[in-house]
Kinemage of the C-alpha trace (Angstrom):
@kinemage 1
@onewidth
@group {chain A} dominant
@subgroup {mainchain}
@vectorlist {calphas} color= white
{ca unk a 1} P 162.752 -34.728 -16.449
{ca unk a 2} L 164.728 -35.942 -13.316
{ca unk a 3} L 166.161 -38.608 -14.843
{ca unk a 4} L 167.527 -36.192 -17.819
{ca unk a 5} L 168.619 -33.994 -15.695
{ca unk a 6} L 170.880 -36.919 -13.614
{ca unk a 7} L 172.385 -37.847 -16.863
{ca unk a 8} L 173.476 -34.285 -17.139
{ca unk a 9} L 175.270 -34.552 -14.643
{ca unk a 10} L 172.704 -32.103 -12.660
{ca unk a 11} L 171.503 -33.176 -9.348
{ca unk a 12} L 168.695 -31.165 -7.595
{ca unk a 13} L 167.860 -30.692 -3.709
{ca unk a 14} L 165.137 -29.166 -1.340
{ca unk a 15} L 166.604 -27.938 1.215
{ca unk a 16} L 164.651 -28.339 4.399
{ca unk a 17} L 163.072 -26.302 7.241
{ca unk a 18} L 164.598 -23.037 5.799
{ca unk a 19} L 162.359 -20.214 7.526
{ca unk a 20} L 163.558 -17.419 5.989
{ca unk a 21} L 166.368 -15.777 3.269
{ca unk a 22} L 168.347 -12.394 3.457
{ca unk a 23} L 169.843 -11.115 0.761
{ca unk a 24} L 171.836 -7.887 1.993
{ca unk a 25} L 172.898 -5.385 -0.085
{ca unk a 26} L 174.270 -1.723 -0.013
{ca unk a 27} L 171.105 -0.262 0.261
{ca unk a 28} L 168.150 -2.221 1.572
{ca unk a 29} L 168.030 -5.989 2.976
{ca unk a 30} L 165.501 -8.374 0.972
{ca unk a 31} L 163.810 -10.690 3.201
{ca unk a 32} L 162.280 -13.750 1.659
{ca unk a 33} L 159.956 -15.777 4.418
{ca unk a 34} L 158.499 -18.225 4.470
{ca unk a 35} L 161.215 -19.492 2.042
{ca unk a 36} L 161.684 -22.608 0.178
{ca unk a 37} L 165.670 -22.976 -1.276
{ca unk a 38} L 166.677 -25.981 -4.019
{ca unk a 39} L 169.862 -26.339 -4.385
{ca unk a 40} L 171.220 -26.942 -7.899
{ca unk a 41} L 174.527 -28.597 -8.175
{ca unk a 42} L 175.480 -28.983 -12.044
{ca unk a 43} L 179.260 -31.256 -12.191
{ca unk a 44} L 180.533 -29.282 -9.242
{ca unk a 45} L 179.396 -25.801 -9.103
{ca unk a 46} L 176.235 -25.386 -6.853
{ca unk a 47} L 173.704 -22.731 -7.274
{ca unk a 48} L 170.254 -21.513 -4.929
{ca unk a 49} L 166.664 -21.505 -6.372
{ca unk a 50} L 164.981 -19.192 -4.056
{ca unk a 51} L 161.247 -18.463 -3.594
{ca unk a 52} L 159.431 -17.312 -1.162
{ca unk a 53} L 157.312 -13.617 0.118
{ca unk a 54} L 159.643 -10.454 -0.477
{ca unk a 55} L 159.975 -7.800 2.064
{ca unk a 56} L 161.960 -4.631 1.410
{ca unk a 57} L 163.519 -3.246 4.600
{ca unk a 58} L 166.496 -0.780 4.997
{ca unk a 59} L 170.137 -2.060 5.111
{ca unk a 60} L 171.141 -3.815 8.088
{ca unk a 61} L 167.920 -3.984 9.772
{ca unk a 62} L 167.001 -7.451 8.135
{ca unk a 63} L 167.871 -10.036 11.017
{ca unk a 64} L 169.543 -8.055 13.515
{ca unk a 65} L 168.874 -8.691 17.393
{ca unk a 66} L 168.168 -5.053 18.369
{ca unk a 67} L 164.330 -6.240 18.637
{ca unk a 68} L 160.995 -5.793 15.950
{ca unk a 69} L 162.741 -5.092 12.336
{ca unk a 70} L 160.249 -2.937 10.428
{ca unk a 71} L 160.461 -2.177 6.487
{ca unk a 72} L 162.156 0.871 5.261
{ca unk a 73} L 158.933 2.125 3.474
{ca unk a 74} L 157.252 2.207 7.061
{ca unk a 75} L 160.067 3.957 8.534
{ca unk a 76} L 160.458 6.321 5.802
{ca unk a 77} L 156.385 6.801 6.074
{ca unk a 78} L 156.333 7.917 9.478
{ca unk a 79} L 159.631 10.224 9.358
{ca unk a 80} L 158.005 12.278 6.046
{ca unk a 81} L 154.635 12.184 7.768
{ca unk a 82} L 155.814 13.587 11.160
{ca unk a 83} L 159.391 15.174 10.074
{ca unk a 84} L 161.310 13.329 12.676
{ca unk a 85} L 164.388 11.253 12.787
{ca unk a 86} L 165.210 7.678 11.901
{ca unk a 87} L 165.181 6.776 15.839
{ca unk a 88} L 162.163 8.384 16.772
{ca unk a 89} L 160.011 6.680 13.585
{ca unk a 90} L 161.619 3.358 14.883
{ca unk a 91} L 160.843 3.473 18.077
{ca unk a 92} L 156.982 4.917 17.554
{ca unk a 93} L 157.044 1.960 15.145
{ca unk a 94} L 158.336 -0.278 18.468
{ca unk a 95} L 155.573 1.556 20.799
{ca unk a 96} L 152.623 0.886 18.236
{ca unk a 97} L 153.640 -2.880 17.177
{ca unk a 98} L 154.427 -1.686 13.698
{ca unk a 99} L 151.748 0.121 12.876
{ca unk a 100} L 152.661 3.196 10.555
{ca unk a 101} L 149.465 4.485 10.938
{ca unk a 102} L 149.215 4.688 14.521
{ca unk a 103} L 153.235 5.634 14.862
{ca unk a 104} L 152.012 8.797 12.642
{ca unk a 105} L 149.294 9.383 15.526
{ca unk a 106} L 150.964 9.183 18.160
{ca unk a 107} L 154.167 11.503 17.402
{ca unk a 108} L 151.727 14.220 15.802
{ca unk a 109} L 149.829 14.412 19.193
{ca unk a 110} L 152.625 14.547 21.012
């Protein structure tokens, strides 16, 4: 297969110690991690092979320095479950180490 694939002019790579892959779009951020990327170069033009676990978190919040990055269904659980805002169900999400559950909890009894 490799060596058809070479006469095809199509060269395949692994690319190495790749931890993780955001794809960002308009509306949420996909995370894929652990990841593992091949790259695919056919005479010239180079395309990614990219596999790995998917998580679904809101836009922007995939990768950003601000601290824990939770996913947008966990965010969007606690704010329906307690009718707060964004902030607050991130930063009960920050107080109970991501626990949705427990984020719920603790904003009801307060």
């Amino acid at each position: 297969m490799q060596r058809t694939m070479r006469s095809m002019g199509i060269k395949q790579t692994n690319i190495e110690n790749v931890v993780e892959v955001i794809i960002r779009t308009r509306d949420q951020d996909i995370v894929l991690s652990p990841a593992e990327v091949v790259c695919i170069d056919m005479k010239g033009s180079k395309s990614y092979q990219v596999s790995g676990v998917e998580t679904v978190m809101a836009a922007g919040s995939a990768g950003s320095s601000n601290g824990p990055v939770f996913p947008a269904e966990d965010i969007e659980l606690v704010m329906s479950q307690t009718n707060c805002d964004r902030e607050t169900a991130i930063s009960a999400l920050k107080a109970c180490d991501g626990q949705p559950a427990e984020a719920i909890i603790k904003l009801m009894s307060e």
